[in-house]
N, C-alpha and C positions, 0 to 999 in steps of 0.2 A: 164658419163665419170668417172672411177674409181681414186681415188686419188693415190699420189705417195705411201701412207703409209696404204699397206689391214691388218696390224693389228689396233686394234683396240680394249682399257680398255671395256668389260663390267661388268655389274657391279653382285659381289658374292652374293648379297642378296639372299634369300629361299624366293622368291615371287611364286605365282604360274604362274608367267608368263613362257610358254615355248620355249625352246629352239629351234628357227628356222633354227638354224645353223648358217655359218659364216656371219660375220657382211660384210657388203659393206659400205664401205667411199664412198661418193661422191662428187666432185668438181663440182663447175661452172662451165660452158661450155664458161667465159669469164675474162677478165682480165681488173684490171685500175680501176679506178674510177666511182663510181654506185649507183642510188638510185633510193629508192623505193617507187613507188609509189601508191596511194589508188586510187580505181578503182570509178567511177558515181554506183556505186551500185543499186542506183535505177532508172536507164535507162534500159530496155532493149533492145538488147539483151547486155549484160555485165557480165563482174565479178559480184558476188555478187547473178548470178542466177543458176541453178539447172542444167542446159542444158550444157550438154558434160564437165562436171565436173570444170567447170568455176567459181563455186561459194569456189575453193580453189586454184584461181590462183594469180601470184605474179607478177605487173612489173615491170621490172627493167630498168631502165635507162639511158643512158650515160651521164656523165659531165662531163665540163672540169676542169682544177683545182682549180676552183672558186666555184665551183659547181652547176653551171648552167649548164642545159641541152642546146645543139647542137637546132639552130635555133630559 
């Protein structure tokens, strides 16, 4: 989901990194209160492993305003 704001500083340096063209901001797909959590890594199948690109995934959580998670 695109944020409200498609510009976006990058930066003037003379790196050789090249220019891919326009920058995309992106938003969360949520709102409120959220945390994140570490995944059993060494269970599988989970985070932490090679299969369907899981080993660069993130989960996030819901709280309430104490910050405990729901249940």
């Amino acid at each position: 989901m695109p944020s409200q704001n498609p510009q976006s500083p990058r930066s003037n340096s003379n790196s050789n990194v090249p220019d891919n063209g326009p920058v995309v901001d992106l938003a969360y797909p949520f709102t409120g209160r959220w945390l994140v959590q570490n995944s059993p890594a060494n269970r599988v199948p989970s985070h932490g492993t090679e299969a369907f690109a899981t080993s660069y995934a993130i989960d996030v959580v819901p709280v309430d305003e104490s910050g405990v998670p729901p249940g």
